[in-house]
N, CA, C and O atoms as a CHARMM CRD file, in Angstrom:
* protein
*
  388
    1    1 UNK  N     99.43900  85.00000  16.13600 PROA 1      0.00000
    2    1 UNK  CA    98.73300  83.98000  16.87500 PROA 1      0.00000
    3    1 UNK  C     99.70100  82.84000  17.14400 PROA 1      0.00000
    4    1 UNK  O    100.41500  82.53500  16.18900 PROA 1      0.00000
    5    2 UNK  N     99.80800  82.35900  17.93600 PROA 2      0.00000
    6    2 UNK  CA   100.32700  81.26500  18.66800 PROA 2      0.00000
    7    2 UNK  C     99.99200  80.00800  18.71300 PROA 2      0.00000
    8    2 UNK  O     98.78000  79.86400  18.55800 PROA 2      0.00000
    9    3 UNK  N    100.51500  79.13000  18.84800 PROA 3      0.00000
   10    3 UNK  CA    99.77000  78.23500  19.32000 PROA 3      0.00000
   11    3 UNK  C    100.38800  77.13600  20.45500 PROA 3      0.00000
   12    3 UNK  O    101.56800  77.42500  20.65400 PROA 3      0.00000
   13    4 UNK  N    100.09700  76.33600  21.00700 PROA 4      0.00000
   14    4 UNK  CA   100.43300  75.82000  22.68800 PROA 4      0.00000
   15    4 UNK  C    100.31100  73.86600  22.82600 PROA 4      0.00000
   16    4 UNK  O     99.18700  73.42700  23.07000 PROA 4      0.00000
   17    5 UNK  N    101.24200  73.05200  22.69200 PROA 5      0.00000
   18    5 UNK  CA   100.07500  72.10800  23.13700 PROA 5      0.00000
   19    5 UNK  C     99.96200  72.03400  24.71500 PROA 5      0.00000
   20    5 UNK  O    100.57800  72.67600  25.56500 PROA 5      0.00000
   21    6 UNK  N     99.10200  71.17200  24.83500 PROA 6      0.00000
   22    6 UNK  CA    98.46900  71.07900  26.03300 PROA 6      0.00000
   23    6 UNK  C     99.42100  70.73600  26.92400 PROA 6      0.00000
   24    6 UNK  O     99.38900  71.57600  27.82200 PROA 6      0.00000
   25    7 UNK  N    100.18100  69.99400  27.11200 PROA 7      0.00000
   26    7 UNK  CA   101.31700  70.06900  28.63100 PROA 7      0.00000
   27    7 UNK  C    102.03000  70.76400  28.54600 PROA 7      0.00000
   28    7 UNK  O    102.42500  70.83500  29.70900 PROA 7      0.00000
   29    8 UNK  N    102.80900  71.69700  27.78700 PROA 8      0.00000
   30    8 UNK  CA   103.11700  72.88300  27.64500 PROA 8      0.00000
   31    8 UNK  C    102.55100  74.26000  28.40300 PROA 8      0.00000
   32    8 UNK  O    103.32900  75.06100  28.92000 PROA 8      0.00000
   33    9 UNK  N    101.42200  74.39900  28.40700 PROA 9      0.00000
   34    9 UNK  CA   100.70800  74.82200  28.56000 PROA 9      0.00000
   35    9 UNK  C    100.30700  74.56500  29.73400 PROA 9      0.00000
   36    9 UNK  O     99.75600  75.59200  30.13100 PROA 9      0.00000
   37   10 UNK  N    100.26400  73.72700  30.57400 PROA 10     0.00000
   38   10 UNK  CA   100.46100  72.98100  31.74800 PROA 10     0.00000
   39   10 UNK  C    101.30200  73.54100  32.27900 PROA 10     0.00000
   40   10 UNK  O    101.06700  74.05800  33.37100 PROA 10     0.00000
   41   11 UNK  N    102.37200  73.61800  31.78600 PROA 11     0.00000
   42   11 UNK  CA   103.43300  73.61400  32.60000 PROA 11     0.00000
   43   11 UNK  C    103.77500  75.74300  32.82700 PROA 11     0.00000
   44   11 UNK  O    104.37400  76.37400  33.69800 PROA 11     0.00000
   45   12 UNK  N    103.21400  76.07300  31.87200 PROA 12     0.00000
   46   12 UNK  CA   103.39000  77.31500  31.39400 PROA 12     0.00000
   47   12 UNK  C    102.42400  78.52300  31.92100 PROA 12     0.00000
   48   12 UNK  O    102.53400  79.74700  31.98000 PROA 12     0.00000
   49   13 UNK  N    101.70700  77.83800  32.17400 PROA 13     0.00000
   50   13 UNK  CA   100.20200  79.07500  32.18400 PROA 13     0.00000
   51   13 UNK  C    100.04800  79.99900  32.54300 PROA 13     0.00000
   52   13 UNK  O     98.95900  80.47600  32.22700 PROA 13     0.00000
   53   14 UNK  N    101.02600  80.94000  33.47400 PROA 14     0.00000
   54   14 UNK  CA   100.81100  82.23000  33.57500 PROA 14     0.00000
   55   14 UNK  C    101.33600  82.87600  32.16100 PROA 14     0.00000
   56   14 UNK  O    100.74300  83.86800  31.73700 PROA 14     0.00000
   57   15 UNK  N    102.48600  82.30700  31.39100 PROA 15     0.00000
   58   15 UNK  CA   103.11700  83.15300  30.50800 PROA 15     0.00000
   59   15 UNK  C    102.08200  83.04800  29.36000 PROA 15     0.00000
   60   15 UNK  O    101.89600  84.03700  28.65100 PROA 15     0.00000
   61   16 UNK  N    101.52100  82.10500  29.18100 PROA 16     0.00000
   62   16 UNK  CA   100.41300  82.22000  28.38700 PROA 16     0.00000
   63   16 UNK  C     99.11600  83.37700  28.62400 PROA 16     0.00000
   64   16 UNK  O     98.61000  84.26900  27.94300 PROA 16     0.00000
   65   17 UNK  N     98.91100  82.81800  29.96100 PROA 17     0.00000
   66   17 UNK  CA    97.84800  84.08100  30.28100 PROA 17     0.00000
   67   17 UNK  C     98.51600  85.39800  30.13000 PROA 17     0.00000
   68   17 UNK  O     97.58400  86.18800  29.97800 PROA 17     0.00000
   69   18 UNK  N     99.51700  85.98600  30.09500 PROA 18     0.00000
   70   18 UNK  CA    99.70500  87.07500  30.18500 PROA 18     0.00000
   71   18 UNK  C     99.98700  87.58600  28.54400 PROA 18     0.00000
   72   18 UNK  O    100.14200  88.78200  28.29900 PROA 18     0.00000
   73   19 UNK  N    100.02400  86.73400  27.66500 PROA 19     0.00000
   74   19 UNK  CA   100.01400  86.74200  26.28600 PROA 19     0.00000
   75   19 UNK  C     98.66500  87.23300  25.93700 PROA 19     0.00000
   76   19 UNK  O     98.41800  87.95500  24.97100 PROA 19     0.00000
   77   20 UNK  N     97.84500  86.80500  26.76100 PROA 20     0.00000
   78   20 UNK  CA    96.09100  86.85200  26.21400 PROA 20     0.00000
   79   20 UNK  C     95.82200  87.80900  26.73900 PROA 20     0.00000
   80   20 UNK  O     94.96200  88.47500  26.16400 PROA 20     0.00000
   81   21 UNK  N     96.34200  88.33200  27.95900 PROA 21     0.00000
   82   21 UNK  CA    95.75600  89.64800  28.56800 PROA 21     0.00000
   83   21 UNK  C     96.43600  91.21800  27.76800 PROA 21     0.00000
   84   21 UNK  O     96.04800  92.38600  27.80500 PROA 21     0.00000
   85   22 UNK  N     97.63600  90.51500  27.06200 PROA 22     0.00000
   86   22 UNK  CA    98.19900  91.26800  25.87400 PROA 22     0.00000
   87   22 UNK  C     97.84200  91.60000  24.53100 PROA 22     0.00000
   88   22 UNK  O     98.44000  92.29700  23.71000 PROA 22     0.00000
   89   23 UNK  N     96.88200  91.04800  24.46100 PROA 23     0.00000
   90   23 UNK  CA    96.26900  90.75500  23.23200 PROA 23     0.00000
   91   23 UNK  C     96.27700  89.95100  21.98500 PROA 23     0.00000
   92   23 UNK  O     95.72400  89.95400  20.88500 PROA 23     0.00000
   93   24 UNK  N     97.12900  89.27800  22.63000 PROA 24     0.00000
   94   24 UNK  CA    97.34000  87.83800  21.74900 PROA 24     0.00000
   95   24 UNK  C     96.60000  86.74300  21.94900 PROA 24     0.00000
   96   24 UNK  O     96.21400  86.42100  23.07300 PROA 24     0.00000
   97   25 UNK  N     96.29000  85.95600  20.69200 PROA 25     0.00000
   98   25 UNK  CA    95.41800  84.62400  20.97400 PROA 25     0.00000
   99   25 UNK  C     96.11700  83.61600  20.94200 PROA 25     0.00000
  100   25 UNK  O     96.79600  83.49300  19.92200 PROA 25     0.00000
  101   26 UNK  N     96.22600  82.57600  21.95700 PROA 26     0.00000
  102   26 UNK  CA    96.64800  81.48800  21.78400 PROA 26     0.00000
  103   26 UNK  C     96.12200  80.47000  21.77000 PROA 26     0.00000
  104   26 UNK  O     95.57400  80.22000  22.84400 PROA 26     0.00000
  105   27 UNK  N     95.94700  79.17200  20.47800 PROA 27     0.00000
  106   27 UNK  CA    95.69500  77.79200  20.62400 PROA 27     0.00000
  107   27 UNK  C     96.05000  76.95900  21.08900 PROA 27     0.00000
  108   27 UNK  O     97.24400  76.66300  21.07100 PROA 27     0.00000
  109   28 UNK  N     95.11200  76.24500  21.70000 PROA 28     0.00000
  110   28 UNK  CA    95.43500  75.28300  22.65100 PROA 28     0.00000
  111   28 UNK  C     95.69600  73.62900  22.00900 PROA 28     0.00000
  112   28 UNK  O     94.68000  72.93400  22.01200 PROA 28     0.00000
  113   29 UNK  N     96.81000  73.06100  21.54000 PROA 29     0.00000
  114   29 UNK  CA    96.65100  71.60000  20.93700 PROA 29     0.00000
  115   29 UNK  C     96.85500  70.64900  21.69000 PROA 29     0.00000
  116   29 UNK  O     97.34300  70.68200  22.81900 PROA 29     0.00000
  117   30 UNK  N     96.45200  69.66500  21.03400 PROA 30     0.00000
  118   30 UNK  CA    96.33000  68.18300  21.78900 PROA 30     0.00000
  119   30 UNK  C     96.68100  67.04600  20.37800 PROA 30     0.00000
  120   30 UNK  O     96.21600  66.70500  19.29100 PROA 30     0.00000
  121   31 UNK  N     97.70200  66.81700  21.19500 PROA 31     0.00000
  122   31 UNK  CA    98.37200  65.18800  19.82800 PROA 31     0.00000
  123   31 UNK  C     97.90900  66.86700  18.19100 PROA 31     0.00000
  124   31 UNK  O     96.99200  66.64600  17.40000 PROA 31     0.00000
  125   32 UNK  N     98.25600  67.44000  18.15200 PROA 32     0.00000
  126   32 UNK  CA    98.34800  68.63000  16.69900 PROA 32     0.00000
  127   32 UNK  C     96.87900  68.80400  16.49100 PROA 32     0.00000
  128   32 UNK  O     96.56100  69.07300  15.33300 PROA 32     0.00000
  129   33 UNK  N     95.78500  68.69300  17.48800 PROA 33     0.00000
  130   33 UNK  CA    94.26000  68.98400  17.13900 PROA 33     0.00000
  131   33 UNK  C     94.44400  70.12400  18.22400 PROA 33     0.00000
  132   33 UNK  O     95.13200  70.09800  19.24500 PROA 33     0.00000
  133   34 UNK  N     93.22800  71.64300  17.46100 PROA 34     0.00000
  134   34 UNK  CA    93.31000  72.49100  18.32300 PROA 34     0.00000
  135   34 UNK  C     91.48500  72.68600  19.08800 PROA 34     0.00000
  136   34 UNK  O     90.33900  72.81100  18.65700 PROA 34     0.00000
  137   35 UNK  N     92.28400  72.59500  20.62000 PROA 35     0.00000
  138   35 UNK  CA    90.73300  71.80200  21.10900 PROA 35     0.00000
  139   35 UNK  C     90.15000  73.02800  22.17400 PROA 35     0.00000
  140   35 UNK  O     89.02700  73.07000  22.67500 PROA 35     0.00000
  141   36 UNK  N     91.23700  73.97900  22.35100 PROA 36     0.00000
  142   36 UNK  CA    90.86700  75.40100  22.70600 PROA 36     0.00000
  143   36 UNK  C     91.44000  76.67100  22.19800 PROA 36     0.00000
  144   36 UNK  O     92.42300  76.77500  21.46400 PROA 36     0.00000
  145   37 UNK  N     90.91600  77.35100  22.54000 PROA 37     0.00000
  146   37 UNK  CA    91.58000  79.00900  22.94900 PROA 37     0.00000
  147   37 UNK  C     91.83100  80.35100  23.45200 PROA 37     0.00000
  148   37 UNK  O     90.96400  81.21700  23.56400 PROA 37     0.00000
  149   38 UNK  N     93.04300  80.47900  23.74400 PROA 38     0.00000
  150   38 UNK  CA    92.82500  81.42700  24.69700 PROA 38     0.00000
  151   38 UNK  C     93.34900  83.07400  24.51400 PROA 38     0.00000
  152   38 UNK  O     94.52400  83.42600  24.41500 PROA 38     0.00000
  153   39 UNK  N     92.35000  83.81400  24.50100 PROA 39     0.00000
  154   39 UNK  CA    92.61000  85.24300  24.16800 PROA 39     0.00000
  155   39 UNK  C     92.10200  86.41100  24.97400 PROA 39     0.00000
  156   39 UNK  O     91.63500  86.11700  26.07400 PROA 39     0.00000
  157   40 UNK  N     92.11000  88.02700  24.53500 PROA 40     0.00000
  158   40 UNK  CA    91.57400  89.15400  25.29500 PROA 40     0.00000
  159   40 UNK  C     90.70500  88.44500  25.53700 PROA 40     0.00000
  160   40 UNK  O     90.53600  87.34300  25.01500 PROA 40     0.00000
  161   41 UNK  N     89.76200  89.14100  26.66400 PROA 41     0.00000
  162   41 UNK  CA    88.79300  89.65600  26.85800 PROA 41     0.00000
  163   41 UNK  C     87.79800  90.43000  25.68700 PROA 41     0.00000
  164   41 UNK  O     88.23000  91.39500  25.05600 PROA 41     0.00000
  165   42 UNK  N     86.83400  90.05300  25.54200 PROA 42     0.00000
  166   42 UNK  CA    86.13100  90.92400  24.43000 PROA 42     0.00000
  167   42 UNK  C     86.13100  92.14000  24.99300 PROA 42     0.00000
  168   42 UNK  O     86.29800  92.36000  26.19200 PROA 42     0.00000
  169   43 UNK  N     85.90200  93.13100  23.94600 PROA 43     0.00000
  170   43 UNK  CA    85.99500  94.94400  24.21300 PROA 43     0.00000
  171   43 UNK  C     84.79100  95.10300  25.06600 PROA 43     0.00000
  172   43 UNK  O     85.04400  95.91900  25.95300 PROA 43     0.00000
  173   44 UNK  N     83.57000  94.64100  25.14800 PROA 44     0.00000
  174   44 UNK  CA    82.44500  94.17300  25.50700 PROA 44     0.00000
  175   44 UNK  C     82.28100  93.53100  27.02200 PROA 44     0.00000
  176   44 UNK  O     81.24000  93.54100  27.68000 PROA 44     0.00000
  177   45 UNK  N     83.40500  93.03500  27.37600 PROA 45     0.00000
  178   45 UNK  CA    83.02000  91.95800  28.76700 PROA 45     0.00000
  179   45 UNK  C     83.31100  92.57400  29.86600 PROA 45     0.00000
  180   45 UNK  O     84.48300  92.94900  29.90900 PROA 45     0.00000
  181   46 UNK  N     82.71100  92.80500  30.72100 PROA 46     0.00000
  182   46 UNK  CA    83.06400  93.11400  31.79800 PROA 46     0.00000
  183   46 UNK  C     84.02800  92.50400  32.83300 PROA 46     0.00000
  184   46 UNK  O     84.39600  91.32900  32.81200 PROA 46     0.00000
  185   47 UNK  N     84.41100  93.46100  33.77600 PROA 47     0.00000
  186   47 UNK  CA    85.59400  92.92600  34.48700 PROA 47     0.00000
  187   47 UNK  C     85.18400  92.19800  35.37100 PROA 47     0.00000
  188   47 UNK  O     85.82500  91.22100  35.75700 PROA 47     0.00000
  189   48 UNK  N     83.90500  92.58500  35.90300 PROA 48     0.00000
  190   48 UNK  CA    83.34500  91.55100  37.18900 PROA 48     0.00000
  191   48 UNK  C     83.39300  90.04200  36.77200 PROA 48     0.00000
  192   48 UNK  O     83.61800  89.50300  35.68900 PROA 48     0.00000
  193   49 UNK  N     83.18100  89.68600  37.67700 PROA 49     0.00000
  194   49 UNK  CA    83.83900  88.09900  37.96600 PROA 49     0.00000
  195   49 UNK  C     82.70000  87.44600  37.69200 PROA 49     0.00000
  196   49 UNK  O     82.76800  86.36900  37.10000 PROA 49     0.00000
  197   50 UNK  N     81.22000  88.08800  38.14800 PROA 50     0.00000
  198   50 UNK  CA    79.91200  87.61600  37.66800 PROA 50     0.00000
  199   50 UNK  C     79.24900  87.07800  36.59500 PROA 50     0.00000
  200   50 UNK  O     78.33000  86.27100  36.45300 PROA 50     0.00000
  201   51 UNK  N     80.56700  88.31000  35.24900 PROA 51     0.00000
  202   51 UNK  CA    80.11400  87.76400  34.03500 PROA 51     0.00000
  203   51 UNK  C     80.40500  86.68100  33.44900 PROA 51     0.00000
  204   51 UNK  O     79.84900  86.45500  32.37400 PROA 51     0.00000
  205   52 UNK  N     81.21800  85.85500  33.91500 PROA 52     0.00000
  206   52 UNK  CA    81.59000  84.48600  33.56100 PROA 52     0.00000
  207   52 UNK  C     80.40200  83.68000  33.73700 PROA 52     0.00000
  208   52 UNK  O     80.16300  82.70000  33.03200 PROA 52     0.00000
  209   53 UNK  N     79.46200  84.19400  34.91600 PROA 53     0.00000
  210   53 UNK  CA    78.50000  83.06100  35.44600 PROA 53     0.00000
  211   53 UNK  C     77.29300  83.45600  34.11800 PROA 53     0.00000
  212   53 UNK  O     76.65600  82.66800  33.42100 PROA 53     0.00000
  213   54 UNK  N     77.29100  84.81300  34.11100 PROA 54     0.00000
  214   54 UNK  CA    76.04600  85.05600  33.15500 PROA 54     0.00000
  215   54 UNK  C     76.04800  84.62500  31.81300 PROA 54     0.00000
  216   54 UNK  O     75.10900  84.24400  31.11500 PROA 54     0.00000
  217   55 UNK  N     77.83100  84.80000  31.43600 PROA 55     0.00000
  218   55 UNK  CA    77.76900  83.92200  30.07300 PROA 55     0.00000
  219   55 UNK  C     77.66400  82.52700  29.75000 PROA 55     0.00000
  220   55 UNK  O     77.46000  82.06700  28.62600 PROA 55     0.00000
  221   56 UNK  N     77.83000  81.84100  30.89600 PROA 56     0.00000
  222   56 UNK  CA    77.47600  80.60500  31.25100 PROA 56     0.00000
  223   56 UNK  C     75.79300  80.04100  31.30400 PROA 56     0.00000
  224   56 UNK  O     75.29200  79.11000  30.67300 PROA 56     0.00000
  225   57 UNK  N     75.31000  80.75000  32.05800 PROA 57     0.00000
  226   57 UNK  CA    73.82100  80.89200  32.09300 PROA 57     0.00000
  227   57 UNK  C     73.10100  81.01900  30.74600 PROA 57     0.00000
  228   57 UNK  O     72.15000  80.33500  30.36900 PROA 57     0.00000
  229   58 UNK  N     73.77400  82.10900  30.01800 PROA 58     0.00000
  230   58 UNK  CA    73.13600  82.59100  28.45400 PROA 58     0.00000
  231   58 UNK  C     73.27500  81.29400  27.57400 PROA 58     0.00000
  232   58 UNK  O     72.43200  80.73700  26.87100 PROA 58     0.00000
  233   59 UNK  N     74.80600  80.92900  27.86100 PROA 59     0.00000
  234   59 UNK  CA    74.78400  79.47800  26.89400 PROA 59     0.00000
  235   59 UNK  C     74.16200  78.05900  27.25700 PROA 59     0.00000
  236   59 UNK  O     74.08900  77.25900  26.32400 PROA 59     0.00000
  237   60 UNK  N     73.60000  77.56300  28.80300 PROA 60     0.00000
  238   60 UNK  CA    72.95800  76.89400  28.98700 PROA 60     0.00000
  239   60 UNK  C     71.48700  77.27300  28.67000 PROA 60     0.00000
  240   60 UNK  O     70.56100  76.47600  28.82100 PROA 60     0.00000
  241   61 UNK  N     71.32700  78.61900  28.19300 PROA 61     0.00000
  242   61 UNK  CA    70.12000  78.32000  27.59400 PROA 61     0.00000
  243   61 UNK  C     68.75300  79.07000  28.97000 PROA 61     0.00000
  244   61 UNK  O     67.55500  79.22600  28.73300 PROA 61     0.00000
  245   62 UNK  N     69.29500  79.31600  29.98700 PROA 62     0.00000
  246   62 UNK  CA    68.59600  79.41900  31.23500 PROA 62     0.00000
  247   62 UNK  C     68.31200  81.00100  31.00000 PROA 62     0.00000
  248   62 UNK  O     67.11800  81.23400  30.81300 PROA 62     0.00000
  249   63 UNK  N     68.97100  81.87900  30.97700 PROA 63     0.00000
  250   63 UNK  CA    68.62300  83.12600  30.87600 PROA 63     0.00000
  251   63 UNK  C     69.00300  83.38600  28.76100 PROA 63     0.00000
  252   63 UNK  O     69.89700  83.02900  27.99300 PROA 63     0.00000
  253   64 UNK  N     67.85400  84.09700  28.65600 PROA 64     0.00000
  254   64 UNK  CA    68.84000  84.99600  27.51100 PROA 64     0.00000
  255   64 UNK  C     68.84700  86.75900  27.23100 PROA 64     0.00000
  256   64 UNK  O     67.98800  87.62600  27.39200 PROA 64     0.00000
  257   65 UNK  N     69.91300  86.77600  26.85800 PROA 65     0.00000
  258   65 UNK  CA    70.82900  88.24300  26.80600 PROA 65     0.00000
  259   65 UNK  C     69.36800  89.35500  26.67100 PROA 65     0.00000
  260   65 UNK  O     68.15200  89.16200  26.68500 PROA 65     0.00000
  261   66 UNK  N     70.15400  90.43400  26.55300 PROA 66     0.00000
  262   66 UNK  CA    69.52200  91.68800  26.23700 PROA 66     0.00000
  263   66 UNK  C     69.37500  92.30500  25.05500 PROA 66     0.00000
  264   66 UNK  O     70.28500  91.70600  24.48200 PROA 66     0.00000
  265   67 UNK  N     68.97700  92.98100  24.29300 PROA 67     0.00000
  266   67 UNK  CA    68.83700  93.58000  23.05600 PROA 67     0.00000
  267   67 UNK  C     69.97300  94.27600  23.45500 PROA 67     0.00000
  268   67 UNK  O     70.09000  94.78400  24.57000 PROA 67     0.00000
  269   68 UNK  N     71.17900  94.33200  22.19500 PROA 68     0.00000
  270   68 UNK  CA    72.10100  94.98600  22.20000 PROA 68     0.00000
  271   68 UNK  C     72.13400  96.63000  22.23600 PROA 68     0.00000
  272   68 UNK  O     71.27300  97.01800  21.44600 PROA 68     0.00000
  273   69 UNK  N     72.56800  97.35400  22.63900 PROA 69     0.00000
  274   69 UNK  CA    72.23300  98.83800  22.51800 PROA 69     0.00000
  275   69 UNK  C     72.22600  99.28300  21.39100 PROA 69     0.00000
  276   69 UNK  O     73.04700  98.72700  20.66200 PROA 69     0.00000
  277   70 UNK  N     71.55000 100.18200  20.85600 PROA 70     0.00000
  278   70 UNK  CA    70.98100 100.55300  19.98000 PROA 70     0.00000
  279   70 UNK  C     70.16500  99.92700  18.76300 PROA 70     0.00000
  280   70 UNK  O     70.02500 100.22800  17.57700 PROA 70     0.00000
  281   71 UNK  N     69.55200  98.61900  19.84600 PROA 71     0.00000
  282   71 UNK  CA    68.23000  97.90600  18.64800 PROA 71     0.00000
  283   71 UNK  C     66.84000  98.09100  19.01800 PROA 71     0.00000
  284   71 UNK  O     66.65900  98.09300  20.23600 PROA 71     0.00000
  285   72 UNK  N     66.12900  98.20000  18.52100 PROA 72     0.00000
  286   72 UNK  CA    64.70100  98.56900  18.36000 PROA 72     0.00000
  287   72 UNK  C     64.07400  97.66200  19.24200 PROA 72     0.00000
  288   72 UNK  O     64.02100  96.54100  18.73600 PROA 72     0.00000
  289   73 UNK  N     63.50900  97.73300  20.53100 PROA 73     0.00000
  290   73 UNK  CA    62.88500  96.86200  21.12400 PROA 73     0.00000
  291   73 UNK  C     61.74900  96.41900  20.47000 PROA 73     0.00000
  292   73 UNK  O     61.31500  97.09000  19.53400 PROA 73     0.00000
  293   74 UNK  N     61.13100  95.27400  20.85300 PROA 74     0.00000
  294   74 UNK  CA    59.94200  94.74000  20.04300 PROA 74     0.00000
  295   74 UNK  C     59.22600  95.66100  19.97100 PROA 74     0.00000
  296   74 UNK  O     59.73500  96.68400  20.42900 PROA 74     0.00000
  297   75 UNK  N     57.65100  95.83800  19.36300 PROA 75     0.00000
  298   75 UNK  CA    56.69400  96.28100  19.55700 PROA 75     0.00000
  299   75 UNK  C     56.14000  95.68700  20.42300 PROA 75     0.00000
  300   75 UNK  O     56.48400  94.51200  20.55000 PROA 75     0.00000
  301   76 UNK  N     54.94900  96.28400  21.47600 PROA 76     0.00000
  302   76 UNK  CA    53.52200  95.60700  21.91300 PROA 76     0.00000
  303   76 UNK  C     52.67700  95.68100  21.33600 PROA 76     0.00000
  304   76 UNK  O     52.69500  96.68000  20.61700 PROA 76     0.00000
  305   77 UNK  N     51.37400  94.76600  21.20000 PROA 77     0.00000
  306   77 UNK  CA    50.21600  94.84700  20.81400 PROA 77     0.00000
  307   77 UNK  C     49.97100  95.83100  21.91300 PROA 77     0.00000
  308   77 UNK  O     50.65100  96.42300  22.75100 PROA 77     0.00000
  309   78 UNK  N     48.02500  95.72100  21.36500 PROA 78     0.00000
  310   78 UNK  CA    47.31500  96.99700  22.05700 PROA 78     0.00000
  311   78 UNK  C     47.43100  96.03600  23.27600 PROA 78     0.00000
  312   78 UNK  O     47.77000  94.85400  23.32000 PROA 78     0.00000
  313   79 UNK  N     46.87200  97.30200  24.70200 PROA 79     0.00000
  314   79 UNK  CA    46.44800  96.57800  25.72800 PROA 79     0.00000
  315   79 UNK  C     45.62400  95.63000  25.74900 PROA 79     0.00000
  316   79 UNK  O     44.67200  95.68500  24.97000 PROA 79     0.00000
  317   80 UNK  N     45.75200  94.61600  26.55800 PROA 80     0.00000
  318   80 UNK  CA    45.19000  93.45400  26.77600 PROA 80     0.00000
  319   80 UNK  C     43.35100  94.06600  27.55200 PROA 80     0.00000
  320   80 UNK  O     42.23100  93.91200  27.06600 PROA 80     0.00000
  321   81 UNK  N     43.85200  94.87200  29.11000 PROA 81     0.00000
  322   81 UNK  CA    42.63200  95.88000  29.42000 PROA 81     0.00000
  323   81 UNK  C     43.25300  96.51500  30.52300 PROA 81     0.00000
  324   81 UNK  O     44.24900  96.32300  31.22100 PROA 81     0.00000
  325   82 UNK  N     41.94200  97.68200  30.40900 PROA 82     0.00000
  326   82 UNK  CA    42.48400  98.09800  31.36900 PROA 82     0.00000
  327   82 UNK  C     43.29500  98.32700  32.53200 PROA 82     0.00000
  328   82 UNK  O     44.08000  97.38400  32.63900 PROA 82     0.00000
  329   83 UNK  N     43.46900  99.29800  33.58900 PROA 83     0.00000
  330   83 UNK  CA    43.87900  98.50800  34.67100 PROA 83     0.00000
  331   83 UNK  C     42.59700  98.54700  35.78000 PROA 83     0.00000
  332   83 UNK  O     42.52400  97.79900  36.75500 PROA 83     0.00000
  333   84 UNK  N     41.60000  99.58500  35.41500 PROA 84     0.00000
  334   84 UNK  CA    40.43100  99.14800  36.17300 PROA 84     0.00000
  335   84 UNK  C     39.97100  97.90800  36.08200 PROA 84     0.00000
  336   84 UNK  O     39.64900  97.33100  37.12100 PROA 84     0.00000
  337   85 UNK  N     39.83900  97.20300  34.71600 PROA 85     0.00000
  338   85 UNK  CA    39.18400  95.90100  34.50900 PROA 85     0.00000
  339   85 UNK  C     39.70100  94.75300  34.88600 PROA 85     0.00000
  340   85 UNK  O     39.09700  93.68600  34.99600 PROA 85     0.00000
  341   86 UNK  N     41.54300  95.09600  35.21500 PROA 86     0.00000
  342   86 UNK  CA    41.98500  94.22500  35.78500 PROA 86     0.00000
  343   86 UNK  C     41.75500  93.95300  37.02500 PROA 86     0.00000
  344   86 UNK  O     41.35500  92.84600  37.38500 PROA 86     0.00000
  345   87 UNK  N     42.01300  95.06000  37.92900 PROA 87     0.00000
  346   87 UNK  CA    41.80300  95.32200  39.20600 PROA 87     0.00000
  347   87 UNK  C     40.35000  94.60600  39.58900 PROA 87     0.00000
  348   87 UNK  O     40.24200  94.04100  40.67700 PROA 87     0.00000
  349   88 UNK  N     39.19200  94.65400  38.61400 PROA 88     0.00000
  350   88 UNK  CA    37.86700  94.01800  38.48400 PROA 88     0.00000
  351   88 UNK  C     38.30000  92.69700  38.67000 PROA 88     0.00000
  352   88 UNK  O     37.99900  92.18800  39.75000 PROA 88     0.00000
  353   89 UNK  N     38.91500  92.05000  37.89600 PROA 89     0.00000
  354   89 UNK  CA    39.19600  90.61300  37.77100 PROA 89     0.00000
  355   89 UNK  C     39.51900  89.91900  39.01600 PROA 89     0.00000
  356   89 UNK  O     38.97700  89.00700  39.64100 PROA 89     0.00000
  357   90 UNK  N     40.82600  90.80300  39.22500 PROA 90     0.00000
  358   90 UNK  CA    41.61900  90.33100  40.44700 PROA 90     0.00000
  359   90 UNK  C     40.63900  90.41100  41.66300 PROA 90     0.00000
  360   90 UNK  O     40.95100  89.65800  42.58600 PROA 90     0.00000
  361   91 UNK  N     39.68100  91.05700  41.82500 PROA 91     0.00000
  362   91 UNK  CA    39.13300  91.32900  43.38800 PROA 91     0.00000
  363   91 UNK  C     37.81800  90.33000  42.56700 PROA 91     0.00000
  364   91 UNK  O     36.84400  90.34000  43.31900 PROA 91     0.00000
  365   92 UNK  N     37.58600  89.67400  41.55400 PROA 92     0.00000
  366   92 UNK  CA    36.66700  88.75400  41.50100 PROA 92     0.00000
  367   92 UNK  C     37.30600  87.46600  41.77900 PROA 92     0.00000
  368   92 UNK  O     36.73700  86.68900  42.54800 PROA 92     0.00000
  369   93 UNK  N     38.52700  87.12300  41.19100 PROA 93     0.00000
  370   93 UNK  CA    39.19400  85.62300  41.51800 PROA 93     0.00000
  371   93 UNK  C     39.65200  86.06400  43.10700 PROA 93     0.00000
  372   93 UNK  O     40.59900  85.29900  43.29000 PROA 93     0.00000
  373   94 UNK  N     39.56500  86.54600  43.85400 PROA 94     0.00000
  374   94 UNK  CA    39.80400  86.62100  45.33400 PROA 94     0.00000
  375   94 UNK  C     38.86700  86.59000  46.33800 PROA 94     0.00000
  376   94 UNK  O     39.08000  86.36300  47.52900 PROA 94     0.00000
  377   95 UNK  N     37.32300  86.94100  45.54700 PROA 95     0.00000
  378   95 UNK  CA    36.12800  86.93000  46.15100 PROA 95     0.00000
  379   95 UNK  C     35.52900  86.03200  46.92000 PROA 95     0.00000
  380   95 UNK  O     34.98900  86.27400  47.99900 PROA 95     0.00000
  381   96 UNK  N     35.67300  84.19900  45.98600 PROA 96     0.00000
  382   96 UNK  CA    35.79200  83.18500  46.37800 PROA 96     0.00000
  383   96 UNK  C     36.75600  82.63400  47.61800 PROA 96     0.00000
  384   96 UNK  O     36.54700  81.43100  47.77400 PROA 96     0.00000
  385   97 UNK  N     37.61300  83.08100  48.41800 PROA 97     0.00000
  386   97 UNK  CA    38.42500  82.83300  49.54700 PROA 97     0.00000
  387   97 UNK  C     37.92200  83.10600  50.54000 PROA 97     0.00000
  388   97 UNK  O     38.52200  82.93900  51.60200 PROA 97     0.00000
């Protein structure tokens, strides 16, 4: 592991990036505090360009993720009703229009 300060790093940044796309991690310092870092790709992330936005999204909290593969989705309770009784409902709250 490495580590970088920040105008260095500035000045440097492809050779760094190509360290991380190597599989090396590098820290990012500032005045000897390490305030980032930069490494692979998780084994996990996709290459699309999209997933940056979705992991972004997941950490603002706006969307959240998926059950990881191979976990037990929740259970449901029983049905709520039918779908005749729904279909009942729906053509009663529409009756009134």
């Amino acid at each position: 592991m490495r580590s970088v300060d920040i105008e260095v790093l500035n000045s440097k940044l492809i050779e760094y990036l190509r360290l991380a796309a190597a599989g090396e991690t590098v820290l990012v310092t500032d005045c000897g505090r390490v305030v980032a870092e930069i490494g692979p790709p998780q084994k996990t992330r996709s290459p699309v360009s999209t997933d940056a936005i979705i992991a972004d999204a997941v950490r603002k909290g706006w969307l959240t993720p998926a059950l990881s593969p191979g976990s037990v989705p929740p259970r449901g309770g029983p049905p709520v009703a039918t779908l005749s009784q729904l279909l009942r409902d729906l053509e009663g709250d529409r009756s009134d229009r």
